[in-house]
C-alpha positions as CSV (number, residue, x, y, z in Angstrom):
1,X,-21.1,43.3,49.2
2,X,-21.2,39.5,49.8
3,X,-23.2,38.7,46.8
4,X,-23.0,40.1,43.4
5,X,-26.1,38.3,41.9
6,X,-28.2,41.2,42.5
7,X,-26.2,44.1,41.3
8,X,-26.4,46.3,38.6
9,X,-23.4,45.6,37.5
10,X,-24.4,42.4,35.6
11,X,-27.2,44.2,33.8
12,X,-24.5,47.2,33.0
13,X,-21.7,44.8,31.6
14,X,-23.0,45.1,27.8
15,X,-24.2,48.5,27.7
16,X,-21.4,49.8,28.2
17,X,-18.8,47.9,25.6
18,X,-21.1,49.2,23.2
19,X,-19.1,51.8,20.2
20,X,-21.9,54.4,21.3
21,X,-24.3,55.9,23.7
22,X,-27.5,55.5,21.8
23,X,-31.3,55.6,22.5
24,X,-31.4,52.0,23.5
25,X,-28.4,52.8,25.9
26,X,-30.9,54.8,27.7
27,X,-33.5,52.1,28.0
28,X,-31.8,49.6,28.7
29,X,-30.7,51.8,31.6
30,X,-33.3,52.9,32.8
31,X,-34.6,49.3,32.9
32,X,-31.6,48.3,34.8
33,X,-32.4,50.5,37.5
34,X,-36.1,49.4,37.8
35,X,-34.8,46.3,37.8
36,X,-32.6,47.1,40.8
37,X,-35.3,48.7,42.7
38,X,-34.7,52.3,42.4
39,X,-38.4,53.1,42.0
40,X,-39.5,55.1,38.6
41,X,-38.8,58.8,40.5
42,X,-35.7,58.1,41.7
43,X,-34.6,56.7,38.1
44,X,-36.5,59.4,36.2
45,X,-34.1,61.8,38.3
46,X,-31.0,59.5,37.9
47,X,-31.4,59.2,34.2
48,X,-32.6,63.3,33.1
49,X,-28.7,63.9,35.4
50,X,-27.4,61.9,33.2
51,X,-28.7,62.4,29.5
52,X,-27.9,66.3,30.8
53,X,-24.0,65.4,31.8
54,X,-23.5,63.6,28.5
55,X,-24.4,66.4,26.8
56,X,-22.7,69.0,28.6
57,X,-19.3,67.0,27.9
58,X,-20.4,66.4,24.7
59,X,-19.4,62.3,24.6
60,X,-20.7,59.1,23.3
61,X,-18.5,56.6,25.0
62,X,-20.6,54.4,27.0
63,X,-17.2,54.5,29.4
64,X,-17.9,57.8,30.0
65,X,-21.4,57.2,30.7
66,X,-20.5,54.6,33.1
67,X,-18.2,56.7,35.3
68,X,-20.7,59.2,35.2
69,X,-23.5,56.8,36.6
70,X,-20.8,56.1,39.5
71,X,-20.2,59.8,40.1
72,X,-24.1,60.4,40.6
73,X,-25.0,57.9,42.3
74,X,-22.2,58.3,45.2
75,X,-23.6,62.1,45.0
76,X,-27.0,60.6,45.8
77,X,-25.9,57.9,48.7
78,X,-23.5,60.4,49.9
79,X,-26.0,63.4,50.6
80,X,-26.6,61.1,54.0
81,X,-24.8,61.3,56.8
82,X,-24.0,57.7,57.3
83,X,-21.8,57.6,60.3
84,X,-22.9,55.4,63.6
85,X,-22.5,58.2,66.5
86,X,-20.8,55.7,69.2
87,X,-18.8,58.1,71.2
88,X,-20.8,58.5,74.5
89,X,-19.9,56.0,77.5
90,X,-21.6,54.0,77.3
91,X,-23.2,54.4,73.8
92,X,-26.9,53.4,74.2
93,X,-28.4,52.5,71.1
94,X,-32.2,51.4,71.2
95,X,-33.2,49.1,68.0
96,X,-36.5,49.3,66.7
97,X,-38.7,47.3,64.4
98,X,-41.8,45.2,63.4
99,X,-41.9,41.2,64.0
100,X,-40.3,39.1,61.5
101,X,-37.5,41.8,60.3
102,X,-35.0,40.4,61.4
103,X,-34.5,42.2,64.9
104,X,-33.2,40.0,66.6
105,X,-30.5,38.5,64.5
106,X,-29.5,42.1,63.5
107,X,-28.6,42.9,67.3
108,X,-26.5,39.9,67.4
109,X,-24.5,40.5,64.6
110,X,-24.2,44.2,65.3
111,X,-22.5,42.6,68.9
112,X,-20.4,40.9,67.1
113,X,-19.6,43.9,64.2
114,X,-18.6,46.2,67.5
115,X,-16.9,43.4,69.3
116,X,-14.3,43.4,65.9
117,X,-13.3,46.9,66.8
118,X,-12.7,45.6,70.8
119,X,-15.6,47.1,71.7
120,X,-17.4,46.1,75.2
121,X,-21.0,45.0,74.2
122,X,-24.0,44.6,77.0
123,X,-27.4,43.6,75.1
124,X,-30.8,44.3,77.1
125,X,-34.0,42.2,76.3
126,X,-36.4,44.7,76.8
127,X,-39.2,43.0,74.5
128,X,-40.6,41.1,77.5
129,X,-43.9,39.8,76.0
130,X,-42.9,36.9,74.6
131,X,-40.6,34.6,76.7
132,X,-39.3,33.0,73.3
133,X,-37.9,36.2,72.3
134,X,-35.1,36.5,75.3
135,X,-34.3,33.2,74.7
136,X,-33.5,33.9,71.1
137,X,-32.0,37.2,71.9
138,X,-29.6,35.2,74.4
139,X,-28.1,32.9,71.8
140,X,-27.8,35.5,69.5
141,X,-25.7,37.7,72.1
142,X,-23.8,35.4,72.9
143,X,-23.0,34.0,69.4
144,X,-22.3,38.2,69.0
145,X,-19.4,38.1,72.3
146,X,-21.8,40.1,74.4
147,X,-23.3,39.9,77.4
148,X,-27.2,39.8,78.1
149,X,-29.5,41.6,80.8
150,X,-32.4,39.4,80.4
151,X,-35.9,39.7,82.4
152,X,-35.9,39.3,86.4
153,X,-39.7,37.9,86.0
154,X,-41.8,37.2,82.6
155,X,-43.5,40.2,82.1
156,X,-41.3,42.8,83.4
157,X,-41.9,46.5,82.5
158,X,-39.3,46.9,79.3
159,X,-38.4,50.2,80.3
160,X,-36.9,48.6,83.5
161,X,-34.9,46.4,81.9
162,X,-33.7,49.0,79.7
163,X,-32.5,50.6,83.0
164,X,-31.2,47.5,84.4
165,X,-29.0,47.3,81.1
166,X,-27.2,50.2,81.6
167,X,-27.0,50.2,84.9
168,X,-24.9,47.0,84.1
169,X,-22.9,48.8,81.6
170,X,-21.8,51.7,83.9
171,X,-20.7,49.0,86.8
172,X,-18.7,47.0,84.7
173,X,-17.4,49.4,82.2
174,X,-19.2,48.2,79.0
175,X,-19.0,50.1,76.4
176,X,-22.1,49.7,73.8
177,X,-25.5,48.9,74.8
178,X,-28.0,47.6,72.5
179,X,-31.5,47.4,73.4
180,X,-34.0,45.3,71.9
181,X,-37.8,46.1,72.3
182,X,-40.9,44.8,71.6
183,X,-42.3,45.0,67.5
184,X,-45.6,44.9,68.1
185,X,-47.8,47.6,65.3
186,X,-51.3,46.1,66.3
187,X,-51.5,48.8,69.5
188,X,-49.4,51.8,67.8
189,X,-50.3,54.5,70.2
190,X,-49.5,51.9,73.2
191,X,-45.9,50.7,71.9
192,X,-45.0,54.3,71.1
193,X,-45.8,54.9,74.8
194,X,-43.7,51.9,75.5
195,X,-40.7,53.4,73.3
196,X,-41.2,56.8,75.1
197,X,-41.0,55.3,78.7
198,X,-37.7,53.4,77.6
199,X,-35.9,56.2,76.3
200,X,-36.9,58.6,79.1
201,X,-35.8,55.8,81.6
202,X,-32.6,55.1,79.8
203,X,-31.7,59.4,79.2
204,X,-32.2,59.5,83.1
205,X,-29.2,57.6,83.0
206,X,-27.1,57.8,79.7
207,X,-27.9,60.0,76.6
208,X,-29.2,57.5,73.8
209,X,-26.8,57.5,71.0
210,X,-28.8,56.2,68.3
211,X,-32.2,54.9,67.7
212,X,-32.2,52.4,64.6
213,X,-34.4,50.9,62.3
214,X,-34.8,47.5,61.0
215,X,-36.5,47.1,58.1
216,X,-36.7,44.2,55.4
217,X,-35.1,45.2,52.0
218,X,-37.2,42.3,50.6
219,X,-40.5,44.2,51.0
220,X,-39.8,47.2,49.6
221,X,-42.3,50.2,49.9
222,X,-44.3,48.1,52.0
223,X,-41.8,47.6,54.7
224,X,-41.3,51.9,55.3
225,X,-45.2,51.9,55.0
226,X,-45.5,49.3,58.2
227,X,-42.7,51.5,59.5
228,X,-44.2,54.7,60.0
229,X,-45.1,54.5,63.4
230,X,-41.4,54.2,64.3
231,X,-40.2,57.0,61.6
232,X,-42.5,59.3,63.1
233,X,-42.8,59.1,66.5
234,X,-39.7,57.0,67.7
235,X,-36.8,59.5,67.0
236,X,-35.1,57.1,64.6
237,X,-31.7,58.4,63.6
238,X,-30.8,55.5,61.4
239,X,-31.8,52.6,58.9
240,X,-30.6,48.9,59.4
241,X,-31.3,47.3,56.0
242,X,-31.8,43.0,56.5
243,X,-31.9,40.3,53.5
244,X,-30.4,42.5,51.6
245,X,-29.4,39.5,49.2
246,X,-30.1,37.3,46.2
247,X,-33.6,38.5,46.6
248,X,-33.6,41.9,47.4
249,X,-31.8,44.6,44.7
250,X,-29.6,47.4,45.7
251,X,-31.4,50.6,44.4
252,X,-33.9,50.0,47.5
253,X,-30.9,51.7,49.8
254,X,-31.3,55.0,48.0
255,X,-35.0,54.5,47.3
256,X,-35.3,54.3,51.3
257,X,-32.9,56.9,52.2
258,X,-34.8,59.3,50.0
259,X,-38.1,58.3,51.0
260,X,-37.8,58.1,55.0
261,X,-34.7,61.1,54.8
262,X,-32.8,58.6,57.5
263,X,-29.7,57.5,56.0
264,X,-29.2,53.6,56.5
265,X,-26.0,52.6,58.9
266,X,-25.7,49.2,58.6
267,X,-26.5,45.6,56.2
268,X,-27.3,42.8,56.6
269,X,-26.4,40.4,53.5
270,X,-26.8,37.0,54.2
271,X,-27.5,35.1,57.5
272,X,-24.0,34.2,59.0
273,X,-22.9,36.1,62.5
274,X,-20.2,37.8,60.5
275,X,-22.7,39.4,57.4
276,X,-23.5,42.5,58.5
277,X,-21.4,45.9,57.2
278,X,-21.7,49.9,57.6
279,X,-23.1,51.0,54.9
280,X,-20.0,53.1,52.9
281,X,-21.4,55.0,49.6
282,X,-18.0,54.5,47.7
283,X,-17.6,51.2,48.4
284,X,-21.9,50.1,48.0
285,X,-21.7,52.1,44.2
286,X,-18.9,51.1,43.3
287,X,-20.1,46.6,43.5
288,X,-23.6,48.0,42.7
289,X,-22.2,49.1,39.3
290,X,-18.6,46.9,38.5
């Protein structure tokens, strides 16, 4: 993880140099974890796991008690199926979102994630409403190493440009296409209509690989609430957490994986082309916790 500041691990460092596991162990814990976002019923669960594993081995070594947080938290993340399905040619992923997420930025930097691996990238501006938007999207692509199927007119029906954009991709070969569309909430039945045009348009074509999900780690509970249109009637197969920094805390990855039951696929961590990762339960536990 790029940043450290908001792990666990600095709250964990003295607990667990302590001779003992004692009752202010446990509280300290278990503060630690609210502190990181977990949510009290995910850290109610977390921590009755735990007193029952100490007892069952019968230790007081805080050591012990830290490898065991480890071990059930990678149980938790790993319960997820966190793998990008990218095998189809070409792999047509739609991204999904509210405004101000971070949508656009995320596509660019996902471009520029696949383009490390040598993959071909083609992204389609399918949020045609605002003519600012494709213009953003465009320097974002290209900063990503992808190519762009923007608008023929302003106003164009998204769902054509969707089919334009893959269209593209099977005459030239491309591998990946990403898809942005519009984040509008304030007409939900008429943007799920939207969404439903697109994909039906696009699996005309291509099957759609994966339908993803931006959300804002920074808001929490309130960012899946403003989300439920797209959990429940977009077919979102996975979670793309942004600002997942200095601000945010890490517990909010299980916390949303638990509460949505989509397991998140990718992070963003700070605002460079190069700061976003797949999400990897090993490696995410084991700088949430060192």
């Amino acid at each position: 993880m790029a940043e450290r500041s908001w792990s666990l691990g600095r709250a964990l460092r003295g607990m667990f140099v302590k001779p003992v596991i004692d009752e202010n162990t446990w509280e300290d814990l278990e503060t630690a974890l609210l502190t990181a976002d977990f949510g009290p019923d995910i850290t109610e669960r977390l921590l009755e796991e735990l007193r029952e594993k100490v007892e069952r081995y019968r230790t007081t070594d805080p050591r012990d008690l830290q490898r065991m947080l480890k071990e059930t938290l990678e149980e938790h993340f790993a319960a997820f199926d966190t793998t990008l399905r990218l095998t189809e040619r070409p792999a047509v992923v739609l991204v999904v979102g509210v405004n101000g997420v971070g949508k656009t930025t995320t596509i660019g930097k996902f471009a520029h994630f696949l383009r490390r691996y040598d993959r071909s990238v083609v992204v389609g501006a399918a949020d045609t409403f605002r003519a600012a938007a494709v213009d953003q999207l465009a320097t974002w692509a290209e900063r990503g190493g992808a190519a762009i199927v923007r608008p023929q007119q302003e106003g164009q029906d998204p769902a054509s440009v969707a089919f334009q954009t893959v269209e593209y991709a099977k005459n030239t070969g491309t591998e990946i296409v990403l898809v942005d569309t519009a984040g509008r909430l304030h007409t939900k039945g008429g943007l799920m209509d939207e969404l439903g045009k697109i994909k039906r348009v696009i699996e005309k074509q291509a099957p759609i690989s994966e339908v993803l999900l931006v959300l804002d780690a920074t808001t929490g509970q309130n960012g899946v609430m403003q989300a439920q249109a797209f959990l429940e009637h977009a077919g979102v197969t996975g979670l793309v957490l942004t600002k997942l920094d200095g601000s945010a805390k890490g517990g909010f990855v299980l916390a949303v994986q638990e509460r949505t039951g989509i397991p998140v696929k990718l992070l963003g961590q700070g605002e460079g082309i190069g700061d976003l990762t797949g999400f990897t339960p090993h490696v995410f536990v084991d700088a949430l916790v060192s």
